[in-house]
C-alpha positions in Angstrom: -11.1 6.4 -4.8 -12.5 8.1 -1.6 -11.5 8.0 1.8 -13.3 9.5 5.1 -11.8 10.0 7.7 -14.1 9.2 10.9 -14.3 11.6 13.6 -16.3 11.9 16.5 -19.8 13.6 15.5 -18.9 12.5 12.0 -17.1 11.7 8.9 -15.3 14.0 6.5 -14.6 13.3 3.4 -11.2 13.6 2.0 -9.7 15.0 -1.0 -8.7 12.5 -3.9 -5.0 13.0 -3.2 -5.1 12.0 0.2 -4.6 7.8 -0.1 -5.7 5.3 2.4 -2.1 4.1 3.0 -1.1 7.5 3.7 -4.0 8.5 6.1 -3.0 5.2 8.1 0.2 5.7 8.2 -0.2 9.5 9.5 -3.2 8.2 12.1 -0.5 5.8 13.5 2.1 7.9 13.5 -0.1 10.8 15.5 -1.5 8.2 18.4 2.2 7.0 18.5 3.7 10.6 19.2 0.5 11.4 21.4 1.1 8.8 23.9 5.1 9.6 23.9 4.1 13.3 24.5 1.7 11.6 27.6 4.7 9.5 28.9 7.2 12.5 28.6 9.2 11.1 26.0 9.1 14.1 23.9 8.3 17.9 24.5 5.9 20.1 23.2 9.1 22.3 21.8 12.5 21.7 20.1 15.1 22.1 22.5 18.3 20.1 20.0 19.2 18.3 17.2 17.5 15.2 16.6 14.6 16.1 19.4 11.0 15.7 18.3 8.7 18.8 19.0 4.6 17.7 19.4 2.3 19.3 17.3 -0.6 16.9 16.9 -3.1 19.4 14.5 0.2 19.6 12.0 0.3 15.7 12.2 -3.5 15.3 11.3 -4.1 18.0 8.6 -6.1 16.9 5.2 -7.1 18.1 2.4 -10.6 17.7 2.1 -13.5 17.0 -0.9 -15.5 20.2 -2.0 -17.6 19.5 -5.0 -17.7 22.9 -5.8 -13.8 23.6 -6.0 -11.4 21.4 -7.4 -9.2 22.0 -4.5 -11.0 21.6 -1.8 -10.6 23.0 1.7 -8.2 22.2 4.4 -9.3 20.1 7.8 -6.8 19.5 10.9 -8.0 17.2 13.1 -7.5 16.0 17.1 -5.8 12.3 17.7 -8.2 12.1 20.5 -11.7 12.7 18.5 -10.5 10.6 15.5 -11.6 7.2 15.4 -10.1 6.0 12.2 -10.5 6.0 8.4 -12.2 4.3 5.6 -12.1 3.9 1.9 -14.6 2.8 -0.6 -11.6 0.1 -2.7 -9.8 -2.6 -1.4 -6.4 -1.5 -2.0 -4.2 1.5 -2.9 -2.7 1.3 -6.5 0.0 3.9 -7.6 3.0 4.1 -9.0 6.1 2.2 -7.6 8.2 5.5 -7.4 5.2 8.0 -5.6 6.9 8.8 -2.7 3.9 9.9 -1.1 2.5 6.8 -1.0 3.3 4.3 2.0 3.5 0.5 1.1 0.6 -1.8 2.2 2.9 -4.2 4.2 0.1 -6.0 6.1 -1.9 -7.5 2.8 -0.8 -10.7 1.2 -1.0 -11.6 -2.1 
């Protein structure tokens, strides 16, 4: 299965390991702490337990396809110039106990 993330000025392709579900729920999760960090709800450093520190291009960093390498290369991306994601299958499949994968809670079956 392959998934691209869409950026502005283009799309980049994503390594095989890196699931729909999982690209998602990282995309959400960025744009969430983004606007927090605009609002002032969280700091650009740790200053306690339990505080958040902001650091957007840790949230948003992929492993991307390289035909010639089985590993690939390495892409971090801004919230701000990401547009969102697609894949070429319906649906994620994996294994029950992945914990790397993130549950597709908005599709009914």
């Amino acid at each position: 299965m392959t998934v691209t993330l869409l950026v502005r000025g283009g799309e980049i392709e994503l390594h095989e390991s890196e699931k729909f579900n999982k690209v998602r729920h990282r995309l959400n999760r960025a744009r969430k702490l983004s606007e927090d960090y605009k609002n002032g709800t969280i700091g650009g450093t740790k200053s306690g337990d339990g505080d958040q520190k902001f650091e957007p291009f840790h949230l948003l960093t992929f492993k991307t396809a390289d035909e010639d390498s089985e590993e690939g290369g390495r892409i971090c991306v801004d919230i701000e110039n990401c547009i969102g994601a697609l894949s070429d299958e319906p649906k994620d499949t994996g294994s029950a106990n992945d914990e790397d994968e993130i549950e597709d809670e908005d599709d009914d079956e």
